[in-house]
Every structure is written in C-alpha cells, then in structure tokens.
C-alpha positions as CSV (number, residue, x, y, z in Angstrom):
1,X,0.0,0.0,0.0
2,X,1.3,3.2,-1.0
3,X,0.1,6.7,1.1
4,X,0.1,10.7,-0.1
5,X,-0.3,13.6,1.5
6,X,-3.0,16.4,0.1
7,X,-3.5,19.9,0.8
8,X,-6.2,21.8,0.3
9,X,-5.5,25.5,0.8
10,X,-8.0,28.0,0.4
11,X,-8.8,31.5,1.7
12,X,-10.4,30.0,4.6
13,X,-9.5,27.1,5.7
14,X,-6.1,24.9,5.1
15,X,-6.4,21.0,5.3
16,X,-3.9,18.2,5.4
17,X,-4.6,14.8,4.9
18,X,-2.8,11.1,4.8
19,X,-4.5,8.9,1.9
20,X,-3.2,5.7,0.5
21,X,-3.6,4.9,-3.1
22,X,-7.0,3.8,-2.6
23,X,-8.5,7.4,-0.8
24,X,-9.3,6.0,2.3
25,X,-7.8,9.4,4.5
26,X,-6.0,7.4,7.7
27,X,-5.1,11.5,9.7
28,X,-6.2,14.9,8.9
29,X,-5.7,18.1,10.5
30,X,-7.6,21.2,9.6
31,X,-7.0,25.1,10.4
32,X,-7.7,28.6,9.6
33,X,-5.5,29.9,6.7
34,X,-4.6,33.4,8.4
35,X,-3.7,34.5,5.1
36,X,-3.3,38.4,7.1
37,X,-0.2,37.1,8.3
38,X,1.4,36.6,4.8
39,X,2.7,33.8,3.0
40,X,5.7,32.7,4.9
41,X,3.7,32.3,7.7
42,X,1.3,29.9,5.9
43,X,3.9,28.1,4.6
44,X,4.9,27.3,7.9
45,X,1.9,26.9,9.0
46,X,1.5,24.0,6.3
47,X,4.5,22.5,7.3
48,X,3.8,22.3,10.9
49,X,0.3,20.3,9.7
50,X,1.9,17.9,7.6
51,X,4.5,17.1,10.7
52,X,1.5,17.0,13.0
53,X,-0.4,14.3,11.1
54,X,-0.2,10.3,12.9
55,X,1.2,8.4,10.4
56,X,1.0,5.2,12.4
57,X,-0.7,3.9,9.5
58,X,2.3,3.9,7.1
59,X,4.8,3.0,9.5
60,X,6.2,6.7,10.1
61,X,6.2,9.9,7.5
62,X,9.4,8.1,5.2
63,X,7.3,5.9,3.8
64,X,5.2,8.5,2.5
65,X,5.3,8.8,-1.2
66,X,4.7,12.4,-1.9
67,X,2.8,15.9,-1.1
68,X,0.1,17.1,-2.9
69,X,-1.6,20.6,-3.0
70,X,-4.7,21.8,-4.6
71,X,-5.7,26.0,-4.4
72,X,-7.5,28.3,-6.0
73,X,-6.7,29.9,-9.6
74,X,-4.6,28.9,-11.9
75,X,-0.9,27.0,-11.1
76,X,2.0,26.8,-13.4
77,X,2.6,23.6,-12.4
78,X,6.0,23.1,-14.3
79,X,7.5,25.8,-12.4
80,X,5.6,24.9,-8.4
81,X,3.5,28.5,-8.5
82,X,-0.2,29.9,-8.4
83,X,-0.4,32.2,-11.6
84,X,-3.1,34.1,-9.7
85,X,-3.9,33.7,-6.2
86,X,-7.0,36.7,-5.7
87,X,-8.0,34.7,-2.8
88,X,-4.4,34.0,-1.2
89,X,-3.1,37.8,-1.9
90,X,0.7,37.5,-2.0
91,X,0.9,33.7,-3.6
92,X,1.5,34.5,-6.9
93,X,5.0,33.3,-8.1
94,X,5.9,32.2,-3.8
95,X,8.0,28.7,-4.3
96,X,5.7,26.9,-1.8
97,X,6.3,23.7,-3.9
98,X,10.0,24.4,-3.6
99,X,9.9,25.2,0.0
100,X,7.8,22.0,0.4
101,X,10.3,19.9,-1.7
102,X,13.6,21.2,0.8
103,X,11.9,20.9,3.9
104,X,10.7,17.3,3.9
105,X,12.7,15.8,0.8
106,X,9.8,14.4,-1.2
107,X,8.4,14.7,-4.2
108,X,5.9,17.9,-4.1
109,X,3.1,18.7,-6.8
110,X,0.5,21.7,-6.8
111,X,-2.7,22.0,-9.0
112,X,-5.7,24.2,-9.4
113,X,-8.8,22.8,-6.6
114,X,-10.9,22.3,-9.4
115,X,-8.5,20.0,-10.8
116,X,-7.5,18.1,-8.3
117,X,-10.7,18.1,-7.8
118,X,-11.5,16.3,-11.2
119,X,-8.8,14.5,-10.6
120,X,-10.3,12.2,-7.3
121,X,-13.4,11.9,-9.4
122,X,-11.3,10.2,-12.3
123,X,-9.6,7.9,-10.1
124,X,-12.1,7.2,-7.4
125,X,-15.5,8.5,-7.8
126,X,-17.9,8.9,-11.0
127,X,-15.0,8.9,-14.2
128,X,-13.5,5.7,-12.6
129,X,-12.6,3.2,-15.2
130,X,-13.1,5.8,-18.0
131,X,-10.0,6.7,-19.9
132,X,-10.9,10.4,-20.3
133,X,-12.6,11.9,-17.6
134,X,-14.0,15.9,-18.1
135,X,-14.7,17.3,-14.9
136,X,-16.8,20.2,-14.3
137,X,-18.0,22.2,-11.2
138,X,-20.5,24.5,-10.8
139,X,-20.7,26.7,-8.2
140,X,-19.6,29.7,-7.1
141,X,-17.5,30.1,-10.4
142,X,-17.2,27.0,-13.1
143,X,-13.9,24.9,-12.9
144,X,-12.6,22.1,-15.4
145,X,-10.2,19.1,-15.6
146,X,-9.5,17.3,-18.4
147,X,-8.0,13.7,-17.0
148,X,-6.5,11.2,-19.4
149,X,-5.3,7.7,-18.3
150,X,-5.7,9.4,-14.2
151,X,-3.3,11.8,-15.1
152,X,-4.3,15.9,-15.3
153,X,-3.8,17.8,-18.6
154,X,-2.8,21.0,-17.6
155,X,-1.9,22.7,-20.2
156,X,1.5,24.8,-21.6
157,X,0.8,27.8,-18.6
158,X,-1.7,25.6,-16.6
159,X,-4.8,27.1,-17.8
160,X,-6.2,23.7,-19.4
161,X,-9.4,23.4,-17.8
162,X,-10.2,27.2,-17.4
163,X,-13.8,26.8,-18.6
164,X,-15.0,29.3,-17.1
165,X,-13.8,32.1,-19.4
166,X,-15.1,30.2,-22.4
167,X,-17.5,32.6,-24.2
168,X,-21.4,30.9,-23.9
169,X,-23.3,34.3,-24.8
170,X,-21.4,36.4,-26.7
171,X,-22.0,40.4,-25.9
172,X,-23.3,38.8,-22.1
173,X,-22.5,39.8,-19.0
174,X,-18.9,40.7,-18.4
175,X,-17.6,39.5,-14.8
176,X,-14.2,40.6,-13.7
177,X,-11.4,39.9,-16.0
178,X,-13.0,37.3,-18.0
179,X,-14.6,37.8,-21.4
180,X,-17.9,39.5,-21.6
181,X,-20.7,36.3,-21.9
182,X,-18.8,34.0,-20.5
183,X,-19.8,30.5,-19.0
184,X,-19.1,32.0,-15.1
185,X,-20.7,35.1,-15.3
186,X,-23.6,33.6,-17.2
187,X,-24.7,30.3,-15.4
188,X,-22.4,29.9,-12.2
189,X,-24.7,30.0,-9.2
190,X,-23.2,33.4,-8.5
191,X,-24.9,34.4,-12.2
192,X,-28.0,32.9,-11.3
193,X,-28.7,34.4,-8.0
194,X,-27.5,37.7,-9.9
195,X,-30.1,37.2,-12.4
196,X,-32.3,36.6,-9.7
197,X,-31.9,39.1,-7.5
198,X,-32.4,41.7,-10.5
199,X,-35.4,40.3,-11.5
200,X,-37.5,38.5,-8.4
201,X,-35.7,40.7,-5.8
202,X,-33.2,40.0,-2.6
203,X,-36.5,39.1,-0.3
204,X,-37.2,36.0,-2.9
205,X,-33.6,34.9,-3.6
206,X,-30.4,34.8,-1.0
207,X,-29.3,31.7,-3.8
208,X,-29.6,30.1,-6.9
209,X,-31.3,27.2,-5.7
210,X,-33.8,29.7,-4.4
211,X,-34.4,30.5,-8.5
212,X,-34.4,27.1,-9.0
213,X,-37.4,26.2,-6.5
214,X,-39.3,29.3,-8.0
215,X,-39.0,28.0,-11.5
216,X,-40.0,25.1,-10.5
217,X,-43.4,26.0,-8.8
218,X,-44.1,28.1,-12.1
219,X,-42.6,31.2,-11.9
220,X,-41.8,32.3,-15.5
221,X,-39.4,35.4,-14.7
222,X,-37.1,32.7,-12.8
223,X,-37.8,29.5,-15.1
224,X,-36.6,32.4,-18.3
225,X,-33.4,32.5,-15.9
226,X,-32.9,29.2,-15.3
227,X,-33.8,27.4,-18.9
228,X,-31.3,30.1,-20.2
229,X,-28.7,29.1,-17.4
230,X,-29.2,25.2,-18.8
231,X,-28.8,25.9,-22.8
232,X,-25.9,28.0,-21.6
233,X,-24.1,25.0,-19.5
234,X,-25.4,22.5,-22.4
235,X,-23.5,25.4,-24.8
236,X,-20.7,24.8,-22.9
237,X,-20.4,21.3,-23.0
238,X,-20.6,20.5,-26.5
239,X,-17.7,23.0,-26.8
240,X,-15.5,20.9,-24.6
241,X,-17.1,17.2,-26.3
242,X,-15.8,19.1,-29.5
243,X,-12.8,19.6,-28.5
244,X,-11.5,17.0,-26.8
245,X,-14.2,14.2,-27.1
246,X,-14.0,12.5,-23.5
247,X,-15.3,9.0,-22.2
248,X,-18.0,10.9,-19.7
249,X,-18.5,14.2,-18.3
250,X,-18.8,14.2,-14.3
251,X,-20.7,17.5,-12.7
252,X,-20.6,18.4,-9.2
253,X,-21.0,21.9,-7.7
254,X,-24.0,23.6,-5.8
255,X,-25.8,24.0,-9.2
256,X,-26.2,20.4,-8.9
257,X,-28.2,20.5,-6.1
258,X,-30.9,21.7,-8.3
259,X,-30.4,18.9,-11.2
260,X,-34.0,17.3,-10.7
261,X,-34.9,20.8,-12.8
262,X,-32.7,20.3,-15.3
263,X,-30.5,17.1,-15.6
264,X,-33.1,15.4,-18.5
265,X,-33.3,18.9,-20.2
266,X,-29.4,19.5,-20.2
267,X,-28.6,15.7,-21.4
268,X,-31.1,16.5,-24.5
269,X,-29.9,20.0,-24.9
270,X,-26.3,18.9,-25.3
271,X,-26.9,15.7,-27.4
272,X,-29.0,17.9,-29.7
273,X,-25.7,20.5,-29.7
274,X,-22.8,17.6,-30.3
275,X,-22.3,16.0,-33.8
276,X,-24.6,12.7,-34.7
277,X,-21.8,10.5,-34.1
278,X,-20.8,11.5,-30.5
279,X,-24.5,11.5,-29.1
280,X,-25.4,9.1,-26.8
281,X,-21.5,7.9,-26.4
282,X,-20.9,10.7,-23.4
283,X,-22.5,10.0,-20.3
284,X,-23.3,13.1,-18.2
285,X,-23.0,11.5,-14.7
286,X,-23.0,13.1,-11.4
287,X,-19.9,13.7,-8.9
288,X,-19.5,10.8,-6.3
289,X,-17.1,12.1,-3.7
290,X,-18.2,14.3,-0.9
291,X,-14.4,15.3,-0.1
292,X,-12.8,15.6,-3.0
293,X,-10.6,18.3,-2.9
294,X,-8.1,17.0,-0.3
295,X,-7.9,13.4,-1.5
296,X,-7.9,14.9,-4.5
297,X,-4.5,17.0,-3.9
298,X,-3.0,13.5,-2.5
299,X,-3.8,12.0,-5.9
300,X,-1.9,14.4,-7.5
301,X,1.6,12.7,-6.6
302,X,0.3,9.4,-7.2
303,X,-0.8,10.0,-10.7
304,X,2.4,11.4,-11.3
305,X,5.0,9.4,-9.8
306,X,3.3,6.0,-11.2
C-alpha cells in the first residue's frame, strides 16, 4: 500500500490529509489559513500540519510517497506557482512547492482545486474506469479538468481546464477579467442568483437554488433564468465534447443540487448541440465524492509518480 499527502488550501480554511492509493484518508488536521499574516507564515503553517499528522498507518512519515496541494486559480505547475492567487493575496510566483520539496525531501506537486478536484473523481469516484474523464463544477465560479489515463492535462501555462472564461453568450454579462458572456458570469450559481436578484428581488432569492425552486413552482421570470442558465451550460459542454471528445462528463458543484430541474433537459440539450456520431456515447454523470478536494491534492503525486 502506498500513502500521499493532500492539501487543500484555500482563503479560509487549510487541510492536510494522509491517503493511500485507494483514498481512504488514515489523519487529517484542519485550520484557519490566516492569510493576514502573509505567506511565509502559511507556509509554515502547512509544514507544521503535515508534521503533525499520525502516520502510524504507514509506519512513520518516510514511507510517504509524496505531497500534494490543490488552491484556488490557476498554477504553473511546471514551475511549483499559483499564476493568480485573488483569494491568497501575496501567492502568486511564492516557491511553496519548492519550499515544500527542501523541507521534507519528497516529491511535491500543486494544482488548481478544481483540478484536483477532477482528478479524485477520475480515479475514485464517477470517471473511474473511464480513460478520459471531463470534470466540471459549478458553483460559485465553473472549474474544469481534463483527466487522461488518471493523469491531469494541464496545459502549456496551466490554464487547461479554465472553462469558465469560455465565451457561452457572446456580448453577455462581463464578470471581472473574464470575457464578456462567458460560462461564469452567465450560469455559475453566483450568475443565477445575480439574475435573480435583479429580476424577483433580494426578499425571494439569497441563492440560486432559491431560483431554482421558484422556477420550478411556475414562476416564468425565474424559469426564463434558469432554462437560459441550462442551454448555456449545455453550450458549454458540446464546446468541450468538440474539443476534446472525452469517455463521460462528471458534474458536481452547488448547481447540482438543483439537477432534478434540469439534468433530462441539459442531457437532451447537449446531445441535440454535439455532432450525430458523438451523441449518446458521453454519459453526463453526477460527482461521487463528498471530499474531494483533499484526497484529490494527494492523488496528484500518485498520478504522477506512477
């Protein structure tokens, strides 16, 4: 049995876990980031949690195989960096995976959360057994990962799987630096409880499964929102089928939490969008894992060290 250690670092929260090959987690320590304290200090902070994890299970910390850390944004993951880090101000371009590497002599890998992310799915959850694997989440923003043979394409600069820029209503809705009418600010649950919010008010909608339930009991200024939310995502994902023509599609995110809306709709929206001879061969299937982000950075030295 082989083990791996996975970070997850976010604004919030930092967690460290010990997984063997298989995901079962064995130790896990979680704390507050304190980003306010600057990066060195989380570094350290990291470093103290992987020392503090009981690693009675592999017979002591040496016979761990490797480290693996999953944050937010994008990661240049030839070089060991976050690209941008608006979450974790001050982490663009730190050596974290370098500091790692010297301080506890192991092999050290860092990814984007929503790859890693894909990644667990792939090799543990829905996309196991499946050679390609697209993973897509939902949420707050939309993520990708594009895993072949359980390893993550990331791309020449790391941006492979940066979905959430691709352009889904052209002339839309322009959210932060990415492209006016793209997939995030058009159906991310932030979009929808945007659109929501303008049209039904803040007293009706604090979410976008709030638009969701609305739609659903026959309101047609929230079912407009979310059927144009659906053929957006469905947009969306014959742009990646075309691309890259994976085995299966795995969705997780909040947005999901709504799928008994819109899962048929958006399988016949996006066969409908998707040449003759792909539909029907690309499952849509729903994310397994309830932790996946964690055991999703472990896999990360696993898939690359095999």
């Amino acid at each position: 049995m082989k083990f791996y250690i996975g970070v997850d670092l976010g604004g919030t929260n930092v967690r460290a876990l010990l997984v063997d090959e298989n995901g079962q987690t064995y130790s896990e320590v979680k704390e507050s980031t304190e980003k306010e304290h600057g990066v060195d200090y989380v570094c350290s902070k990291i470093s103290r949690m992987i020392r503090t994890l009981d690693y009675d299970a592999c017979n002591g910390f040496e016979n761990v195989e490797g480290i693996g850390i999953g944050v937010p944004g994008p990661v240049d993951t030839v070089k060991g960096v976050m690209i941008m880090a608006s979450n974790l101000p001050g982490f663009e371009g730190y050596p974290i995976v370098d500091k790692l590497k010297e301080e506890f002599n192991k092999p050290v890998f860092l990814d984007n959360d929503a790859n890693v992310a894909g990644l667990a799915e792939a090799i543990l959850g829905a996309g196991k057994g499946y050679p390609t694997c697209y993973f897509i989440t939902v949420s707050t923003g939309i993520g990708g990962a594009f895993i072949v043979d359980g390893k993550l394409v990331s791309g020449g600069r790391g941006h492979a799987g940066e979905i959430g820029n691709i352009i889904v209503k052209p002339g839309g809705y322009k959210q932060g630096a990415l492209n006016a009418g793209a997939a995030e600010g058009e159906c991310s649950g932030t979009a929808i409880t945007r659109k929501g919010v303008a049209a039904l008010g803040e007293d009706k909608v604090k979410h976008a499964g709030n638009v969701f339930d609305l739609a659903a009991a026959g309101d047609a200024q929230a079912k407009a929102i979310c059927d144009e939310a659906v053929d957006e995502l469905s947009t969306l994902l014959a742009n990646i089928a075309h691309t890259v023509d994976p085995h299966c599609f795995v969705l997780g995110g909040g947005v999901m939490k709504a799928r008994d809306y819109f899962w048929d709709t958006l399988n016949e929206q996006f066969n409908a969008k998707i040449h003759a001879g792909m539909r029907n061969h690309i499952p849509l299937l729903l994310k397994k894992l309830d932790d996946c982000g964690a055991i999703g950075a472990a896999m990360l030295p696993m898939s690359q060290l095999d």
